[in-house]
C-alpha positions in Angstrom: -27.2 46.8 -48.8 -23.8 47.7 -49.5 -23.5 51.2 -51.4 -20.3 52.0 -53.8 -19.1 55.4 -52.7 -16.5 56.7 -55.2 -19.7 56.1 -58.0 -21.9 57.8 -55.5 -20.0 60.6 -54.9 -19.4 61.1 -58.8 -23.4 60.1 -59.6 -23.9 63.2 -56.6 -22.0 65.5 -58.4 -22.6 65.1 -61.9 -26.3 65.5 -61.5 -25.7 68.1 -59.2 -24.0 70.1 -61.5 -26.3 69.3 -64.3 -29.6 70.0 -62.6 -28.0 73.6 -62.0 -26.9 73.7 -65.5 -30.3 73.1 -66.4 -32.1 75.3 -64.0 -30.5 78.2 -65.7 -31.2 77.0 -69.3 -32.6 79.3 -71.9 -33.8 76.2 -73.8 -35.6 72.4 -72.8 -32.8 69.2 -73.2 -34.4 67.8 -76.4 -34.1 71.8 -78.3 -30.8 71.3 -76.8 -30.4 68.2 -78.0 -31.3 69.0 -81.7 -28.8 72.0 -81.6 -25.7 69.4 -81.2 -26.7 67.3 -83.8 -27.3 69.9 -86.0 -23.1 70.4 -86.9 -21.0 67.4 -87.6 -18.3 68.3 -84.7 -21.0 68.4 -81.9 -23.1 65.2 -83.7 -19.8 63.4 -83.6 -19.6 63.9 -79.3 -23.1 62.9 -79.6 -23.2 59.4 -80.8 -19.8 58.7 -79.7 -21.0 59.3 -76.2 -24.1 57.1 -77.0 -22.5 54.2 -78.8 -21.0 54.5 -74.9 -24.0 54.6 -73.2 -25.1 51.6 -75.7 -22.3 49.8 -74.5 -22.7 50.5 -70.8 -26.0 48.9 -71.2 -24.6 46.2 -72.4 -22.5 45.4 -69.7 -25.5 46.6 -67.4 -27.8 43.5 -68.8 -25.1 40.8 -68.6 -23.9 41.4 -64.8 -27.1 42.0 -64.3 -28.2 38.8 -65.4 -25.4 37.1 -64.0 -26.8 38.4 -60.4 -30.3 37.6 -61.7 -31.6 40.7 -61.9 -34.8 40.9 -64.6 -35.8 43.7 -67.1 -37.8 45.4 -64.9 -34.8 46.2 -62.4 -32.8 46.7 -64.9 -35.0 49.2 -67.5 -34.7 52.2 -65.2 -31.2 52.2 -65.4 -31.8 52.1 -69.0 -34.1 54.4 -69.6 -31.8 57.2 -67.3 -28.6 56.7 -69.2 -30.8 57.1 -72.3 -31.5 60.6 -71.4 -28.3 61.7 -69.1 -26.2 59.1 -70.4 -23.5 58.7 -67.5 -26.6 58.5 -64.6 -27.7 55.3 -65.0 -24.8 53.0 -65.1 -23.0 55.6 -62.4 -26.4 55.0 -60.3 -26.4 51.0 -61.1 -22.6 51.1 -60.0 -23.9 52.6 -56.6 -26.7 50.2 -56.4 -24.4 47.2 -57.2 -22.4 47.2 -53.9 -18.6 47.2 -53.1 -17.3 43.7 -54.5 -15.2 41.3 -51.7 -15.0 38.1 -53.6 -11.6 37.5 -55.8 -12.3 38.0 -59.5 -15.3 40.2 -59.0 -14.4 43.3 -58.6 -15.1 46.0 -61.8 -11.9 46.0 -63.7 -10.2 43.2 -62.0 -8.7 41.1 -65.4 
């Protein structure tokens, strides 16, 4: 298995940092949760960064299903960008490999 390292080393630090960010939390993730969608200027971060994650999953199903991956690979991914929004299509980037072939590689137009 071929592992992507730039998403891996992002993936590493991201929950890194956020694990420590939560260790020292005065409050659980769905109070905090609640607390950004309680003002319009937070709420607005908020579903803009899920209508992301929405999207992201998206794109997770169809190459997934173009590699014939099923639901039940690809839920987890769904469920973790669901709660930490960036985790699970960072970690399905690491799990997807480096791409070789012409015309396959993420971005390539």
């Amino acid at each position: 298995m071929r592992l992507s390292t730039f998403p891996l080393v992002v993936l590493c630090l991201f929950m890194g940092f956020t694990f420590w960010v939560m260790a020292g939390a005065e409050q659980s993730l769905l109070a905090f949760g609640v607390q950004l969608m309680s003002s319009p200027d937070t709420a607005q971060v908020v579903i803009d960064l899920y209508i992301l994650a929405g999207l992201s999953c998206v794109w997770m199903y169809q190459d997934g299903k173009s590699r014939g991956k099923g639901w039940g690979y690809l839920l987890p991914f769904f469920i973790l960008t669901a709660i930490f929004v960036s985790a699970g299509p960072l970690l399905y980037l690491v799990l997807r490999g480096e791409q070789r072939e012409a015309g396959t590689a993420i971005g390539k137009v």
